[in-house]
C-alpha positions as CSV (number, residue, x, y, z in Angstrom):
1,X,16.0,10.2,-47.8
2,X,12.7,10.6,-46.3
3,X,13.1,14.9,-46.5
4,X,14.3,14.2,-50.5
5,X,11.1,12.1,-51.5
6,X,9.1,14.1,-49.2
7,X,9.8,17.7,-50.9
8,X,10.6,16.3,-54.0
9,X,8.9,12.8,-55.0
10,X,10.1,12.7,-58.3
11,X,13.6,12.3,-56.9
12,X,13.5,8.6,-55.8
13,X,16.2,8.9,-53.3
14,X,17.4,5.9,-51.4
15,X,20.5,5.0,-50.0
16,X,23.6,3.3,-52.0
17,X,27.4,2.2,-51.2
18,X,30.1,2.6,-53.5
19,X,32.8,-0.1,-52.8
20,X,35.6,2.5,-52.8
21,X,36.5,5.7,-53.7
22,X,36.8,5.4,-57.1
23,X,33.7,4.2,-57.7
24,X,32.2,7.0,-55.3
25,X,34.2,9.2,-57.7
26,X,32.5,7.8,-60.7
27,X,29.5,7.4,-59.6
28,X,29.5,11.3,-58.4
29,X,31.3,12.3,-62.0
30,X,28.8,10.9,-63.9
31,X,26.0,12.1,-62.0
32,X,24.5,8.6,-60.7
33,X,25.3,9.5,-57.2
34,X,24.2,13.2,-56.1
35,X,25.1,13.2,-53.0
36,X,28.0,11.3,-50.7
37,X,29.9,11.6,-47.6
38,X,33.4,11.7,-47.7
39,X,36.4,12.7,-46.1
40,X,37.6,16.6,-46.2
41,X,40.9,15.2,-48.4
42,X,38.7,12.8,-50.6
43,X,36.6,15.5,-51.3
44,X,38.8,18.4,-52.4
45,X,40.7,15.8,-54.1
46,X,37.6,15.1,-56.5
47,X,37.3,18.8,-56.5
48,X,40.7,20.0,-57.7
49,X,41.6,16.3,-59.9
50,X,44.3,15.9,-57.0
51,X,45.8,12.6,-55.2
52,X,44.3,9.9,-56.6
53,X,42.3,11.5,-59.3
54,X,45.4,13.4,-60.7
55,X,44.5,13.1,-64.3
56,X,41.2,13.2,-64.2
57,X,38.0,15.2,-64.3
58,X,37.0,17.7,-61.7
59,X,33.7,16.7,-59.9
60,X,31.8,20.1,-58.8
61,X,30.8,19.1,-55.3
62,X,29.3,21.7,-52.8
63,X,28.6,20.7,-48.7
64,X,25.6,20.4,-47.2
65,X,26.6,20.1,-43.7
66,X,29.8,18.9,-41.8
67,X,30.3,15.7,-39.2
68,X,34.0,15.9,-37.8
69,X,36.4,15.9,-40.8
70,X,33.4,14.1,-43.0
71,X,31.6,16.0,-45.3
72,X,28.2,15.4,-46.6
73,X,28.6,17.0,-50.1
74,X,26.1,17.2,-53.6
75,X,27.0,18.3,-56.6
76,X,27.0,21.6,-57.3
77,X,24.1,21.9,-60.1
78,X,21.8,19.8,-57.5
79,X,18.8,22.1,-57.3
80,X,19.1,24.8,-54.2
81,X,15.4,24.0,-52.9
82,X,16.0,20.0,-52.9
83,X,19.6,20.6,-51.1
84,X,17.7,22.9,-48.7
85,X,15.0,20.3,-47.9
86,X,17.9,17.8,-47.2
87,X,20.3,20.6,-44.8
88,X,17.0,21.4,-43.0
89,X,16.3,17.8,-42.1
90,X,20.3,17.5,-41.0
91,X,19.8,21.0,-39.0
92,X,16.1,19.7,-37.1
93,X,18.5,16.1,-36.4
94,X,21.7,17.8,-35.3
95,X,21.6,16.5,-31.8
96,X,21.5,12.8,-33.0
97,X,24.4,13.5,-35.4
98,X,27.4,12.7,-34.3
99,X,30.5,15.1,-34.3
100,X,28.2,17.5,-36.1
101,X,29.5,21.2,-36.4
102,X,27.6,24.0,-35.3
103,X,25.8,25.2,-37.5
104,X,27.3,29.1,-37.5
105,X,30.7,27.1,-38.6
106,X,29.1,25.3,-41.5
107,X,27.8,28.9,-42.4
108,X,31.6,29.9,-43.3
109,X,32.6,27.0,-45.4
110,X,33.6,28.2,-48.6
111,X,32.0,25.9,-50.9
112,X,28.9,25.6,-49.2
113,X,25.8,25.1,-51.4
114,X,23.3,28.1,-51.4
115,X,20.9,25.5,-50.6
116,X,22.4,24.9,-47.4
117,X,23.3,28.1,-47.1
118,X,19.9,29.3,-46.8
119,X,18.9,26.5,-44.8
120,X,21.4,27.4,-41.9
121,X,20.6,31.3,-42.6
122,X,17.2,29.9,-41.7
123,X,18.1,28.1,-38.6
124,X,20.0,30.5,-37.4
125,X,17.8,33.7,-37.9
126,X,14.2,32.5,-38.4
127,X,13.3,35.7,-39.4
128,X,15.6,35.9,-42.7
129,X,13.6,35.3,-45.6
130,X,14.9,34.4,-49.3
């Protein structure tokens, strides 16, 4: 949260709980939460309406970074600078992350935000600009 209010004071970020996943889901839909972490099944099933949101609306969510079979996702119309303020703070803490993926394997996730995208380019090539 520090990294968010840091590059981007106007954001306000702190940290909240959603009581369960439908909340989480509502809370993402509706654009109250911006960012969560959730399972890999959760999330693609916010994604495509799937499971238990078979029904409903699709939430446009995009990952920042991957812990095991968590993902820390955003939505997808989160600005790419503020995202890459927030992967940038997850890359400098990796070692104190737990079950954190390398970051070359983040790189090839598919619906990884270009904020974090740049980020990990970053990281991993310091000499790549934007």
């Amino acid at each position: 949260m520090d990294a968010i209010n840091q590059g981007a004071p106007e954001a306000s970020a702190r940290p909240a709980r959603a009581k369960d996943l439908r909340r989480a889901y509502d809370l993402l839909r509706t654009d109250q939460f911006q960012f969560a972490l959730l399972s890999a099944p959760n999330v693609d099933a916010m994604r495509k309406a799937t499971g238990p949101f078979a029904g409903e609306k699709t939430v446009a969510l995009s990952t920042v970074y991957q812990f095991g079979e968590l993902h820390f996702v955003v939505r997808a119309d989160f600005p790419e600078n503020l995202v890459a303020v927030v992967a940038d703070a997850v890359l400098a803490s990796l070692d104190a992350l737990p079950e954190a993926k390398p970051p070359s394997d983040v790189a090839q996730l598919p619906k990884l935000h270009p904020g974090a995208r740049w980020a990990i380019d970053e990281f991993l090539n310091p000499t790549h600009h934007r």
